[in-house]
C-alpha positions as CSV (number, residue, x, y, z in Angstrom):
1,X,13.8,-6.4,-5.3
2,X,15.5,-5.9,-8.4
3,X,17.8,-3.7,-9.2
4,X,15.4,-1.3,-11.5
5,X,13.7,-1.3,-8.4
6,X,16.7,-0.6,-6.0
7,X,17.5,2.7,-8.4
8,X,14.1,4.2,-8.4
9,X,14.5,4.1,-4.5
10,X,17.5,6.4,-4.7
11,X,16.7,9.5,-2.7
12,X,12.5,8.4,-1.7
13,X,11.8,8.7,1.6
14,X,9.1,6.3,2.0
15,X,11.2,3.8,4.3
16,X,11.3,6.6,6.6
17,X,7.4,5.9,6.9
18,X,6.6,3.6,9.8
19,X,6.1,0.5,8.6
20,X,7.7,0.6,5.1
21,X,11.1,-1.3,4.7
22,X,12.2,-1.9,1.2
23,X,10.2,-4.2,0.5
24,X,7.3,-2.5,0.8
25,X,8.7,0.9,-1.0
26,X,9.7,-1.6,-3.8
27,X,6.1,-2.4,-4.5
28,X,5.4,1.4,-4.2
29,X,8.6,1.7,-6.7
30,X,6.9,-0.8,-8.7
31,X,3.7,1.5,-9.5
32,X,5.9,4.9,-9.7
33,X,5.8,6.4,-5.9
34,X,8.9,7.2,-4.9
35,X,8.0,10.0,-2.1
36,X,5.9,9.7,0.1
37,X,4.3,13.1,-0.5
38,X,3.0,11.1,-3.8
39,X,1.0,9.3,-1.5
40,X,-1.3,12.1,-0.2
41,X,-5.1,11.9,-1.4
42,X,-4.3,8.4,-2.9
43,X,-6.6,5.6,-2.4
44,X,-4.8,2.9,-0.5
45,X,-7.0,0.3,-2.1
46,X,-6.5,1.6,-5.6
47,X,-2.5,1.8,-5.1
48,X,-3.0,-2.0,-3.8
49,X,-4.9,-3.0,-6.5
50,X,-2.3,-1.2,-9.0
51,X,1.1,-3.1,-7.0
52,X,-1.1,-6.5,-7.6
53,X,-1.5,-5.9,-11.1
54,X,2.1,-5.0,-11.5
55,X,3.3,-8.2,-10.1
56,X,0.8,-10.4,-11.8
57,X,-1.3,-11.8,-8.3
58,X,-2.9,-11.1,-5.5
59,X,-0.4,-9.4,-3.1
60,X,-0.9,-10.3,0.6
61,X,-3.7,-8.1,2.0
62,X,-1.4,-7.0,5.0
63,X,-0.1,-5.0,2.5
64,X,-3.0,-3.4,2.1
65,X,-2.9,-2.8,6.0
66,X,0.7,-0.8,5.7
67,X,-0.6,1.3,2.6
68,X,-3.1,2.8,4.2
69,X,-0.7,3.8,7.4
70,X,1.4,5.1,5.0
71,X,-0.9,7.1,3.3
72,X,-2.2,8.4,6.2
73,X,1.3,9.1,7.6
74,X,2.0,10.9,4.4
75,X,-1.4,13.0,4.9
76,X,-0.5,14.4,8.2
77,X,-2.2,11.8,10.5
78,X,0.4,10.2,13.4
79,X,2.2,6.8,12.7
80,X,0.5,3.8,13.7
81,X,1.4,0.1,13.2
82,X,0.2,-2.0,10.0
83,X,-2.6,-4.1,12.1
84,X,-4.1,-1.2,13.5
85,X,-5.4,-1.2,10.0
86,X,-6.1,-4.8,9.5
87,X,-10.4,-4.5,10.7
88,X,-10.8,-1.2,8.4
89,X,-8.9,-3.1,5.2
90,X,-11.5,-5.8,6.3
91,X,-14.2,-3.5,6.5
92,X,-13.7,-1.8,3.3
93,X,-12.8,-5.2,1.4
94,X,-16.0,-6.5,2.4
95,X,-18.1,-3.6,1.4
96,X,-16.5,-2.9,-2.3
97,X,-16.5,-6.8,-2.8
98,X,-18.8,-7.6,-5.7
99,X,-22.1,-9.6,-4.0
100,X,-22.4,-13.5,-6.3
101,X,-24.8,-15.9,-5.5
102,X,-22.6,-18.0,-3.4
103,X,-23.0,-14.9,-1.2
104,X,-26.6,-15.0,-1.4
């Protein structure tokens, strides 16, 4: 985390989402959340997608995993851990992935 990142974190609450440690609110930083109340009605695949292309790569998918628990935190729901996630990312992964013929 740089230090650009470090100073948009001043004053978010996101690492008082389970789950989100600075790392994690520095890729949020990164794409311009700051509060967690920023994250309500997001897509947690869109934000993913958004963090990647901010960083130039594929970001782990686990990441993908704490988004949508913090999303979900940040819409009312109850706090769960980041693999609770992990068959629903895969889910929804698999079903927006675009079909080739190596598929076929």
């Amino acid at each position: 985390m740089n230090s650009h990142d470090r100073n948009d974190l001043a004053g978010s609450d996101l690492t008082d989402l389970v789950n989100v440690g600075r790392a994690v609110a520095g890729y949020f930083a990164r794409v311009g959340i700051t509060r967690s109340a920023q994250l309500t009605g997001r897509d947690p695949i869109e934000v993913y997608e958004q963090m990647s292309a901010a960083c130039g790569e594929a970001l782990d998918p686990c990441l993908l995993d704490t988004i949508m628990s913090a999303v979900d935190q940040a819409e009312g729901r109850p706090a769960r851990p980041w693999w609770h996630y992990t068959p629903e990312r895969k889910r929804l992964l698999t079903a927006t992935r675009p079909t080739t013929n190596e598929d076929a």
